[in-house]
N, CA and C of each residue as an Amber inpcrd file, in Angstrom:
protein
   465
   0.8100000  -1.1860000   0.0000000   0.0000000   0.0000000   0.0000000
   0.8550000   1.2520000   0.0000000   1.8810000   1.0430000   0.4370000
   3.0220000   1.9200000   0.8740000   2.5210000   3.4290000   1.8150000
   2.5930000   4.3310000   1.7200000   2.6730000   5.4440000   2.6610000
   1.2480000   6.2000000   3.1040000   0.5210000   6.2880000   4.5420000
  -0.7560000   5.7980000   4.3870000  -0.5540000   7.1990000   4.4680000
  -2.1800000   8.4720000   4.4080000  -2.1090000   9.8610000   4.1500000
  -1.9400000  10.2790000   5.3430000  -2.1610000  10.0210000   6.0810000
  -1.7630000  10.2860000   7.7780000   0.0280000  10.6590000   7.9810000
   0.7090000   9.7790000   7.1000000   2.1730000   9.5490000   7.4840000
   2.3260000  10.7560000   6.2810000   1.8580000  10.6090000   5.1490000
   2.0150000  11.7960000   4.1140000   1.5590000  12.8110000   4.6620000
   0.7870000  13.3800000   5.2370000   0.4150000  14.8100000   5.8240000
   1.7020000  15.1100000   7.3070000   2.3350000  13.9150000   7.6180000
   3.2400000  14.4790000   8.7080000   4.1510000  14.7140000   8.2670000
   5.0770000  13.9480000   7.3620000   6.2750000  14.3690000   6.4680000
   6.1010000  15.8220000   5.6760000   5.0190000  15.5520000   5.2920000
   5.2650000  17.3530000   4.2050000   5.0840000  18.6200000   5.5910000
   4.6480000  17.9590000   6.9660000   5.3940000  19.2140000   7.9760000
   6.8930000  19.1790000   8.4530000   7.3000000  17.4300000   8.6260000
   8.6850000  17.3420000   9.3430000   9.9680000  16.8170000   8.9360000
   9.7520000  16.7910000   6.8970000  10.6690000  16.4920000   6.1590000
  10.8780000  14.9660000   6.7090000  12.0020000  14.9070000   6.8040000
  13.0740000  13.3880000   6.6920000  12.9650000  13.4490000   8.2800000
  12.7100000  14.2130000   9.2010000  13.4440000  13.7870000  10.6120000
  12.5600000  12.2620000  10.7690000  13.4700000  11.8360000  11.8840000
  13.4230000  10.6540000  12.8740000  11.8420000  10.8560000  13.9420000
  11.0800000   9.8480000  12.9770000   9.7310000   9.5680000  14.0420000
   9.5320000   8.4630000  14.4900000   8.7660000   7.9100000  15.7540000
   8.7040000   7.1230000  16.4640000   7.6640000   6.7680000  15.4690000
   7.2410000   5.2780000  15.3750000   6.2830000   4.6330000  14.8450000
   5.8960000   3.2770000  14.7990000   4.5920000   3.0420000  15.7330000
   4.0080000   1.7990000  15.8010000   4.0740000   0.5980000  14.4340000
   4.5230000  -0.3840000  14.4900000   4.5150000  -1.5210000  13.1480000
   4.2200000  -2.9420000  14.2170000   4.2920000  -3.6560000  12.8150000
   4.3650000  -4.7590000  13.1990000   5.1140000  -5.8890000  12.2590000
   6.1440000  -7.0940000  13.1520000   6.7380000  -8.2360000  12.2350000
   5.7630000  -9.1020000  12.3620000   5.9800000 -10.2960000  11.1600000
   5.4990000 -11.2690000  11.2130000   6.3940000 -12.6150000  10.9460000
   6.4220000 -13.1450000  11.8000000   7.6860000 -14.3770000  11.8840000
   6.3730000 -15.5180000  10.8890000   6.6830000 -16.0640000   9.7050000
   5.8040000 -16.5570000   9.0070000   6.5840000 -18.3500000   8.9310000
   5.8640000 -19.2870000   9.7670000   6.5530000 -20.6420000   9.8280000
   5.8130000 -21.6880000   9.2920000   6.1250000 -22.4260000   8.1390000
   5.4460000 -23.0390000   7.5330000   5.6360000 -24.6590000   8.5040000
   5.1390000 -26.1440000   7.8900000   5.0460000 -27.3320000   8.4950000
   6.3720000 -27.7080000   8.5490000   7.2200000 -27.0250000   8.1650000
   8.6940000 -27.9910000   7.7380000   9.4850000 -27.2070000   9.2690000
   8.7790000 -25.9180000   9.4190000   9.7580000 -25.2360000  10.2310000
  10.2130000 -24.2080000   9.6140000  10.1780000 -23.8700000   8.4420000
  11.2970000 -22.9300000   7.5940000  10.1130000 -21.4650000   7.8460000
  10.9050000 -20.2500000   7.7260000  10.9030000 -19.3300000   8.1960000
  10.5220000 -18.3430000   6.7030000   9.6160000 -17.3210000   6.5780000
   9.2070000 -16.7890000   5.1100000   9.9260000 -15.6150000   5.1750000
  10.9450000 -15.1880000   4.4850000  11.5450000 -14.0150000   4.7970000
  11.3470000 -13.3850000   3.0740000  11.2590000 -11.9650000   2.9760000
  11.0090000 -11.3810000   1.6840000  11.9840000  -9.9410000   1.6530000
  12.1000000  -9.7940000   0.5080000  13.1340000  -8.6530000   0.1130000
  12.1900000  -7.5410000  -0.4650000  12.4980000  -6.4720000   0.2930000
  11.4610000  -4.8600000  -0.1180000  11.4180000  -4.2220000  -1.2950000
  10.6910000  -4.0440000  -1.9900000  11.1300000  -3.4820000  -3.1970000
  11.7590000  -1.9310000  -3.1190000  12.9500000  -1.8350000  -3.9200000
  13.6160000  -0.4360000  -3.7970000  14.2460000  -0.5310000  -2.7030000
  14.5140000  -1.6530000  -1.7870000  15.4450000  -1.4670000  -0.8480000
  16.8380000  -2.4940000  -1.2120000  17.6790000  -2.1890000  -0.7750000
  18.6730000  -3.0150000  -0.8700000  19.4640000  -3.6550000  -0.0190000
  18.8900000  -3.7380000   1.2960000  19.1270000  -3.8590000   2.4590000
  19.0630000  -5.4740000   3.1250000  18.7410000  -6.7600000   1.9290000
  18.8110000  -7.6840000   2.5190000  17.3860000  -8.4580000   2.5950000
  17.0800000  -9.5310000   3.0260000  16.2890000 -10.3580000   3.5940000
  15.3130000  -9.4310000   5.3200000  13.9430000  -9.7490000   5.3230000
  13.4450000  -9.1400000   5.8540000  12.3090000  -9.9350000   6.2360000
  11.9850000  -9.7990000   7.6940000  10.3790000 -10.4760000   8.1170000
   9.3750000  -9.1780000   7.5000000   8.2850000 -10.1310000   7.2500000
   7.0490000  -9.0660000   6.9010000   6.5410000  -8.3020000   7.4540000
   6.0950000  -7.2350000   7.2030000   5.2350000  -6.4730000   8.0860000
   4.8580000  -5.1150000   7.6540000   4.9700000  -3.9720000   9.0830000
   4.4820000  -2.7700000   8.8810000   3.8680000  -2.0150000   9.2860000
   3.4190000  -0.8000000   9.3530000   2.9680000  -0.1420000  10.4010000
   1.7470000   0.0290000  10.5140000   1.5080000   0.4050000  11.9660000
  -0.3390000  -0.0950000  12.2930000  -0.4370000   1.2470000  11.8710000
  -1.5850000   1.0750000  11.0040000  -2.7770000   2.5610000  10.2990000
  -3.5790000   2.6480000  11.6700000  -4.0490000   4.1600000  11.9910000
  -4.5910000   5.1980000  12.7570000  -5.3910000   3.9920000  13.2210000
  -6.2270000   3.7840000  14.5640000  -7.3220000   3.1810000  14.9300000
  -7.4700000   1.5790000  14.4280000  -6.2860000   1.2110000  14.0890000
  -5.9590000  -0.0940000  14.4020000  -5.5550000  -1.1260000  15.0180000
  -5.8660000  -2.1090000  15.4910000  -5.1400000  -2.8960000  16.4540000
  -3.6250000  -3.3510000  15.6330000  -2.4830000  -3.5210000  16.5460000
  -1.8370000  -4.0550000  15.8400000  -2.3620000  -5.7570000  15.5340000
  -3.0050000  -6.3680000  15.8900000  -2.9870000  -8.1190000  15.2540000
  -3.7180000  -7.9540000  13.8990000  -5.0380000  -6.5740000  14.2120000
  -4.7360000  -6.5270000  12.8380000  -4.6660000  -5.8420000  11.6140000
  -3.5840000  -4.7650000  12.2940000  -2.4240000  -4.5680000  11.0590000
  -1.4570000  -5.5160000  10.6910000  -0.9010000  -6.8630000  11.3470000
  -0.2870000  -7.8860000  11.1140000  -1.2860000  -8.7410000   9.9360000
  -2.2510000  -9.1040000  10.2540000  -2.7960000  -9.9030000   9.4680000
  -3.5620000  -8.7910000   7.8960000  -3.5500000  -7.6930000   7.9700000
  -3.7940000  -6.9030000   6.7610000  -2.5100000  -6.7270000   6.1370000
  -1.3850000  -6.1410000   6.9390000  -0.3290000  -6.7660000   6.2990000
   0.2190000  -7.4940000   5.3140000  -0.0760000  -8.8580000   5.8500000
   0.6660000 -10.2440000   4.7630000  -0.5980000 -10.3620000   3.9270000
  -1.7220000 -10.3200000   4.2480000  -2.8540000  -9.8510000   2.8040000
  -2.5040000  -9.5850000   1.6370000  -2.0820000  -7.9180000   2.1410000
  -1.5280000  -6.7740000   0.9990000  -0.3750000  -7.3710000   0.3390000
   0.8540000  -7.5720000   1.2730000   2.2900000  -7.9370000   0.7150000
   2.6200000  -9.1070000   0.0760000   1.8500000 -10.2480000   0.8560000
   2.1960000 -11.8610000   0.1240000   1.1350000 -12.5340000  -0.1690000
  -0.7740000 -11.7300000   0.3110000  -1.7030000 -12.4210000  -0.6770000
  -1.8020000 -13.7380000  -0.1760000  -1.8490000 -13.7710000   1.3340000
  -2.3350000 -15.1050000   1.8640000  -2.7300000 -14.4570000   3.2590000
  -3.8730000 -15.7400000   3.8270000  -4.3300000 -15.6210000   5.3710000
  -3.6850000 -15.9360000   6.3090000  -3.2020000 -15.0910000   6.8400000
  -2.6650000 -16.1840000   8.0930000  -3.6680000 -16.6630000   9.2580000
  -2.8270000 -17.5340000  10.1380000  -3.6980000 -17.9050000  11.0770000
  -2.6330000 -18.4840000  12.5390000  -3.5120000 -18.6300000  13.7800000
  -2.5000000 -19.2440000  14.5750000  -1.6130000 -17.4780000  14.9870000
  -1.9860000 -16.5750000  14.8680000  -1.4680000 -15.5590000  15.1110000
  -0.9630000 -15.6980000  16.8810000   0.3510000 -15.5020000  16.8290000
   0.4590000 -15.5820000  18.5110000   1.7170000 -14.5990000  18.6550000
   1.2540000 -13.2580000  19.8530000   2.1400000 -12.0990000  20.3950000
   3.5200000 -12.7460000  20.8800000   4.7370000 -12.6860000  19.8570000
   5.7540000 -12.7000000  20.5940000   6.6750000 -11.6740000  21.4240000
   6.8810000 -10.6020000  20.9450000   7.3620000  -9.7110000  21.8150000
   7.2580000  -8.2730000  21.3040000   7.8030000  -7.3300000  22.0720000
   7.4990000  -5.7160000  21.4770000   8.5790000  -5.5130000  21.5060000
   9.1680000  -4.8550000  20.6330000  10.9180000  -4.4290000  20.4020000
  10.9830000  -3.1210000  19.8810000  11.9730000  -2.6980000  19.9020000
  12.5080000  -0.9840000  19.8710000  13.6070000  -0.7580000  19.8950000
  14.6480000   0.4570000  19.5900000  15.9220000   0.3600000  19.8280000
  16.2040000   1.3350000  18.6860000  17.8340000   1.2210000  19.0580000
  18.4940000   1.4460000  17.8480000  18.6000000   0.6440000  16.5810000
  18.4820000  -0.8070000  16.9590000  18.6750000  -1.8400000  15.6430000
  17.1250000  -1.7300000  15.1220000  16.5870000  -0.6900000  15.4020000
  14.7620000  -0.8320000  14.7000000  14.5090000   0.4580000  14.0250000
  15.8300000   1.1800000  13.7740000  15.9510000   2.5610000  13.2010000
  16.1180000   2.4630000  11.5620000  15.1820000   3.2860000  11.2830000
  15.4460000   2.6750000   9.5640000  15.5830000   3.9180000   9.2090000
  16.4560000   3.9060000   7.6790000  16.3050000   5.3380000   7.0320000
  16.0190000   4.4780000   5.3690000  14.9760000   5.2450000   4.7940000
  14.2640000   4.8290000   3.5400000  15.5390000   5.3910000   2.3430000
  15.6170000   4.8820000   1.5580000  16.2820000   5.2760000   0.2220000
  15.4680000   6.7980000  -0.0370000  14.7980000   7.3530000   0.2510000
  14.4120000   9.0970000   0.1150000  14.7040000   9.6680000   1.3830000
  15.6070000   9.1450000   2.6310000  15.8030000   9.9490000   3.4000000
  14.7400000   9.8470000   4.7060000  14.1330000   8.9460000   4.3100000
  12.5850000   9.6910000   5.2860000  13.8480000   8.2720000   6.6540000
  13.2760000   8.9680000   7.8020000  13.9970000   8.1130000   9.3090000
  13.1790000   7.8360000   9.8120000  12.8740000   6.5450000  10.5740000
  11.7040000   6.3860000  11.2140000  12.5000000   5.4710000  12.4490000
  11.7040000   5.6140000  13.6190000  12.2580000   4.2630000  14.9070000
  10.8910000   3.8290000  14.6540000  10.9910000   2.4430000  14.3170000
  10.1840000   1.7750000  14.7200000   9.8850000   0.8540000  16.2820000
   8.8540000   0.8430000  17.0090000   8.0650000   0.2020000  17.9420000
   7.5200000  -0.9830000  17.4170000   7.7090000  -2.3860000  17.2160000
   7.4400000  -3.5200000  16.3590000   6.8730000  -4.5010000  17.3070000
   5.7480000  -4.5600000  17.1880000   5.0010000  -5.8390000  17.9650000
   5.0080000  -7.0780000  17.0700000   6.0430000  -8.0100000  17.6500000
   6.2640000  -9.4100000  16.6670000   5.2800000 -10.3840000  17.0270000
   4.6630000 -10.6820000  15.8360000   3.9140000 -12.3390000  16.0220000
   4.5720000 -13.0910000  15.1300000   4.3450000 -14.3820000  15.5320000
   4.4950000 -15.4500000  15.0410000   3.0790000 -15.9240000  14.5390000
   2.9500000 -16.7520000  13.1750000   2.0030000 -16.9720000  12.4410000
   2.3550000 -17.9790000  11.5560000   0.7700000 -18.8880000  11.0440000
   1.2120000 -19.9290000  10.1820000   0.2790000 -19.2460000   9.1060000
   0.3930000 -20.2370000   7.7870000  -0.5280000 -19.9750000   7.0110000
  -2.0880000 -20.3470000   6.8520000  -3.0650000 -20.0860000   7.0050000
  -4.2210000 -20.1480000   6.9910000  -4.6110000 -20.5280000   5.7710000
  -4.6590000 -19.8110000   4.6960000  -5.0140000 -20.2290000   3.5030000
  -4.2090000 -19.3880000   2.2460000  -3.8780000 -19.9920000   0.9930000
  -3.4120000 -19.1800000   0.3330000  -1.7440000 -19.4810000  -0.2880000
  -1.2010000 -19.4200000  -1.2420000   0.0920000 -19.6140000  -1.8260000
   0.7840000 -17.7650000  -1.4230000   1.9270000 -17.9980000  -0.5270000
   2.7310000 -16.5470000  -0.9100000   3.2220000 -16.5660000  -2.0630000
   3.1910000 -14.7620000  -2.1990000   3.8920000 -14.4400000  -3.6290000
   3.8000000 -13.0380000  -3.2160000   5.1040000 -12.7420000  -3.5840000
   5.4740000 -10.7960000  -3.6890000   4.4100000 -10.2580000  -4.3390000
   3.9210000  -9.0540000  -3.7700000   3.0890000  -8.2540000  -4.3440000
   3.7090000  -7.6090000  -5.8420000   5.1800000  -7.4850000  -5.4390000
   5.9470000  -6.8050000  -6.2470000   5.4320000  -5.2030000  -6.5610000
   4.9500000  -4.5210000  -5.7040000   4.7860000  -3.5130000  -5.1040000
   5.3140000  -2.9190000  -3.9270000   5.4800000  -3.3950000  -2.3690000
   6.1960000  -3.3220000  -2.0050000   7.2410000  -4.2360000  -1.6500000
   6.8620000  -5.7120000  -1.7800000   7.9960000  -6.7340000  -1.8130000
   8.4430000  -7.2180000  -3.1730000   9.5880000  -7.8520000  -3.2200000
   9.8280000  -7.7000000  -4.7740000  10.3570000  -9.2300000  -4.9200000
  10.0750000 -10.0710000  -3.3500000  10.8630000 -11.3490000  -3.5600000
  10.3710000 -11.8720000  -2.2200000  10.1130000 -13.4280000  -2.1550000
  10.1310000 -14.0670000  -1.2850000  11.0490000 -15.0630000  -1.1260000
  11.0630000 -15.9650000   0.4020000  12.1470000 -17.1360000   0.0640000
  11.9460000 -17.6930000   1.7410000  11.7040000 -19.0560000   1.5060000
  11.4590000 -20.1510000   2.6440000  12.8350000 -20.0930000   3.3650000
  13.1850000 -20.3250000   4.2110000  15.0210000 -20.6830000   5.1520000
  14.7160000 -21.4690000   6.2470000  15.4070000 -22.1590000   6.4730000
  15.2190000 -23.3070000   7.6840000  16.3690000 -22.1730000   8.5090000
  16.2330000 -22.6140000  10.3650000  16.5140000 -21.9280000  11.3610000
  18.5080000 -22.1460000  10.9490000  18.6360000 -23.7390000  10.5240000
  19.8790000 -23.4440000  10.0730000  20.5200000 -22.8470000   8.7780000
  20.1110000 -22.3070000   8.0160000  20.5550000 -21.2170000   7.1660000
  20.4430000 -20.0550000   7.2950000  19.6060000 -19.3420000   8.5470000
  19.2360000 -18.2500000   8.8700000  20.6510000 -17.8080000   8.6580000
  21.9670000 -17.9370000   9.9170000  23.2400000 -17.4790000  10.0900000
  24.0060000 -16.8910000   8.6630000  23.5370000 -17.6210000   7.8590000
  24.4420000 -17.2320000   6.4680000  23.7300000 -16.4240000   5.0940000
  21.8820000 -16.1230000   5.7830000  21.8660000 -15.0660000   5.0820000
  21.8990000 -13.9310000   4.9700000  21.7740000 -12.9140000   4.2180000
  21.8320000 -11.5850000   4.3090000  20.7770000 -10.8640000   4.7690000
  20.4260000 -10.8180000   6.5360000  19.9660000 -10.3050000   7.1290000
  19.8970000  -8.7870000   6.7010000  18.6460000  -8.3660000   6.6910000
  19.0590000  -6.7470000   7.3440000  18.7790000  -6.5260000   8.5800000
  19.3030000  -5.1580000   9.1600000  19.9410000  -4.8910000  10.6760000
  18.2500000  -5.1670000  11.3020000  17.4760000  -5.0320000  11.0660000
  16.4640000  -4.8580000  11.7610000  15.8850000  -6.4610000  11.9180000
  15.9370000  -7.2780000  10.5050000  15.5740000  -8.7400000  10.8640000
  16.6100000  -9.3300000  11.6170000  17.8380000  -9.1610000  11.5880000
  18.8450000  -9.9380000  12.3300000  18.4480000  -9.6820000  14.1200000
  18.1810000  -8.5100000  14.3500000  18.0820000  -8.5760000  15.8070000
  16.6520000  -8.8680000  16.1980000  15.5560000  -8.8110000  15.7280000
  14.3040000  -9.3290000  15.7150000  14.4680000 -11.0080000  15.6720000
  15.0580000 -11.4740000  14.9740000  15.5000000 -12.9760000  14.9260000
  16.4610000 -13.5160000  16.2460000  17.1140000 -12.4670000  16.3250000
  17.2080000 -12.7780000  17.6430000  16.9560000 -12.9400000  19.3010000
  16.2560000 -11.5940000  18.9510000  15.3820000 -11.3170000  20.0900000
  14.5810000 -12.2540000  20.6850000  13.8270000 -12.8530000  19.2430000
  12.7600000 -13.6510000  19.8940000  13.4250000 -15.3170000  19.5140000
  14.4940000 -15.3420000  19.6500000  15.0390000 -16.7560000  19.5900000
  14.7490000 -17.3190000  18.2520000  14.9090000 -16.7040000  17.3220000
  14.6460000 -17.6400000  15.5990000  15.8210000 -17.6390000  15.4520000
  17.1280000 -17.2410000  16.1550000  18.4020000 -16.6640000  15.3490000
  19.6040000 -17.1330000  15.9710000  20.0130000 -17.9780000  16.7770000
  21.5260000 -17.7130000  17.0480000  22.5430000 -17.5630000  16.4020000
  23.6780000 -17.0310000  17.9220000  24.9840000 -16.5060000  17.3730000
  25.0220000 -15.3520000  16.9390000
């Protein structure tokens, strides 16, 4: 969907600075165990859990589950709160400059119904990984410590 008018009416007051902002991951685990990680379109930053930020008067579970709708075009289900994270490793800056800290309420989720596939709008790629190949892919800073946080990740 990319940039909702709420977030567009605050930028054209506060340019590029650094805003705090509610999202959400989605740790996506299929029957085998393997882990759904997808690459952003226009970013170049690596492998990434799904997600995104909760729109005005939303719960986050479900901005999580409107989410993977929009981006990978399947239901999830089995939705379960793993943790709330923040930081410096949750600081993003967009290829236009715009900075945001994200506040990320992680669930874990299976699939409900539905084949993933990149919207190719804002994701431009998907890809299954078992817990032992996690280490050797190209994390970005924000999935690597989210993977760790909530134990998908050692080392």
């Amino acid at each position: 969907m990319g940039m909702s008018s709420h977030l567009a009416r605050l930028r054209a007051v506060i340019g590029h600075e650094l805003i705090q902002m509610p999202s959400v991951s989605v740790v996506i685990v299929d029957d085998h165990a393997r882990l759904l990680l997808v690459r952003h379109a226009g970013h170049r930053d690596g492998w990434a859990v799904p997600g995104g930020a909760v729109e005005l008067g939303e719960s986050p579970a479900d901005a999580a589950v409107r989410e993977i709708r929009e981006e990978i075009g399947i239901r999830i289900g089995k939705l379960r709160l793993l943790d709330v994270l923040g930081g410096a490793d949750y600081e993003v800056t967009y290829p236009n400059g715009d900075r945001v800290a994200y506040v990320t309420a992680v669930y874990q989720a299976g699939i409900a119904d539905g084949t993933p596939a990149a919207d190719l709008d804002e994701i431009s790629e998907l890809g299954w990984f078992t817990p032992a190949q996690l280490p050797g892919v190209g994390l970005n800073r924000f999935t690597r410590a989210l993977l760790r946080a909530t134990g998908h990740l050692t080392g």
